[in-house]
C-alpha positions as CSV (number, residue, x, y, z in Angstrom):
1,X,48.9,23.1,157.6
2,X,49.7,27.0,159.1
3,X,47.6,28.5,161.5
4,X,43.8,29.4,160.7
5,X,43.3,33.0,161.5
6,X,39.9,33.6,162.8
7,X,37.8,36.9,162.7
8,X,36.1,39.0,165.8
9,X,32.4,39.3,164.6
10,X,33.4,43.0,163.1
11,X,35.4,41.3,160.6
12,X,33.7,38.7,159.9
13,X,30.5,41.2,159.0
14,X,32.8,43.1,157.1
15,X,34.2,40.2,155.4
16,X,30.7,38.9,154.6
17,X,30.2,41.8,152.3
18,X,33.7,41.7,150.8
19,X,32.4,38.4,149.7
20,X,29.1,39.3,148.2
21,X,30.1,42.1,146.4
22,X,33.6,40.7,144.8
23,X,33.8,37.1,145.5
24,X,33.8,35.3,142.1
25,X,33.2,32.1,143.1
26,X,29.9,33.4,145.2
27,X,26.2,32.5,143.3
28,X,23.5,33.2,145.7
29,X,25.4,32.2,148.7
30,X,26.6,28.8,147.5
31,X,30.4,28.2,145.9
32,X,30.8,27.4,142.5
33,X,34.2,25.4,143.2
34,X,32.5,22.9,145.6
35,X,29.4,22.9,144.0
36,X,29.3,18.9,142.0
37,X,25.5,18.7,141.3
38,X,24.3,20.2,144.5
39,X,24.7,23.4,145.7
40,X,27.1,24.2,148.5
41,X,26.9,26.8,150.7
42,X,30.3,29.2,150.8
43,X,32.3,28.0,153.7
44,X,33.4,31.6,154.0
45,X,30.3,32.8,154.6
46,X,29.6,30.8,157.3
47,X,32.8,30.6,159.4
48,X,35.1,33.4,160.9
49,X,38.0,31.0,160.5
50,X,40.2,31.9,157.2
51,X,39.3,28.2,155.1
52,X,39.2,29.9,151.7
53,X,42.4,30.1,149.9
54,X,40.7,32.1,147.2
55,X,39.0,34.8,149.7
56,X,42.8,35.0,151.4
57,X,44.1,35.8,147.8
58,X,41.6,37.8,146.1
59,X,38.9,38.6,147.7
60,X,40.5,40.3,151.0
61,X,43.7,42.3,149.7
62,X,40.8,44.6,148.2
63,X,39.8,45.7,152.3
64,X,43.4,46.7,152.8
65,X,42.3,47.2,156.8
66,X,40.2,44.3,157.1
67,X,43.5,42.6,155.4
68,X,45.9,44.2,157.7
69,X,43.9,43.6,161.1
70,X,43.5,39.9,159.9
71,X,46.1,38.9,158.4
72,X,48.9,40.9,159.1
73,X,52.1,40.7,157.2
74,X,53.5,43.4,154.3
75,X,50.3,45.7,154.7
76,X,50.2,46.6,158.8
77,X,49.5,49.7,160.9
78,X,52.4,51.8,161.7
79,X,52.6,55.1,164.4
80,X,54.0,58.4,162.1
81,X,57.1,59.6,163.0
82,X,56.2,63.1,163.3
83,X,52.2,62.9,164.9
84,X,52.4,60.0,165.9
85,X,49.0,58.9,164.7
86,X,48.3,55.5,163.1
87,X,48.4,54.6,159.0
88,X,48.2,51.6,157.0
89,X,51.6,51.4,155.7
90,X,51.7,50.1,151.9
91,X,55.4,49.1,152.5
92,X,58.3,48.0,155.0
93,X,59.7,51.5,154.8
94,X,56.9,53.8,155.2
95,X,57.3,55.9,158.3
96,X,55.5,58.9,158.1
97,X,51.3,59.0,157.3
98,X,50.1,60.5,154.0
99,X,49.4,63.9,155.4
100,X,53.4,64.4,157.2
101,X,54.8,62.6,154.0
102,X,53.8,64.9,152.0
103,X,54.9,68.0,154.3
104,X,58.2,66.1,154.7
105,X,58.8,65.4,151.3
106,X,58.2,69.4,150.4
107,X,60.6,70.4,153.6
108,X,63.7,68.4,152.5
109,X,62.8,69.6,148.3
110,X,63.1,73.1,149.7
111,X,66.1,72.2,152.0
112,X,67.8,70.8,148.8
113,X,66.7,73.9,146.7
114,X,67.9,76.5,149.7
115,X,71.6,74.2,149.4
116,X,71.7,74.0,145.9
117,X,71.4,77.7,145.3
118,X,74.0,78.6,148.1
């Protein structure tokens, strides 16, 4: 089995809501999947360690920072070429931060433009 991650109590909080508000598996603090007669309290809810396969696949992408501080991986902080401030990259080829993106993208259209027309 890989690594459990587990969550500073920030997290966690913020995780706890995540699971209130969009968790479909979540009835009044008990799991519906582990729930045979008696009802189960939500193993999420109780631990900061990552045992819920569904929370990891559902539930958390929709916190994109809470995802990326826990988990890592495709969707991780960056530093912006030009400010050098931090942004959640949505890719493995983002290097500049919304605000400098934009700017660059309109400074190399006009570059292009200025070239085109001689």
């Amino acid at each position: 089995m890989s690594e459990l991650r587990r969550m500073n109590e920030d997290q966690f909080r913020r995780a706890r809501k995540l699971i209130r508000r969009l968790c479909a598996n979540y009835d009044g603090g008990n799991c519906l999947p582990l729930d045979d007669g008696d009802p189960c309290p939500c193993p999420q809810l109780i631990s900061p360690t990552l045992i819920c396969k569904y929370f990891r696949a559902a539930v958390l992408p929709a916190d994109r920072e809470l995802c990326a501080e826990v988990l890592g991986g495709i969707h991780s902080w960056k530093r912006c070429a030009i400010c050098g401030g931090r942004f959640l990259a949505k890719g493995n080829r983002a290097v500049y931060c919304g605000l400098c993106a934009q700017r660059e993208r309109r400074r190399k259209t006009r570059d292009r433009v200025r070239r085109h027309r001689g």
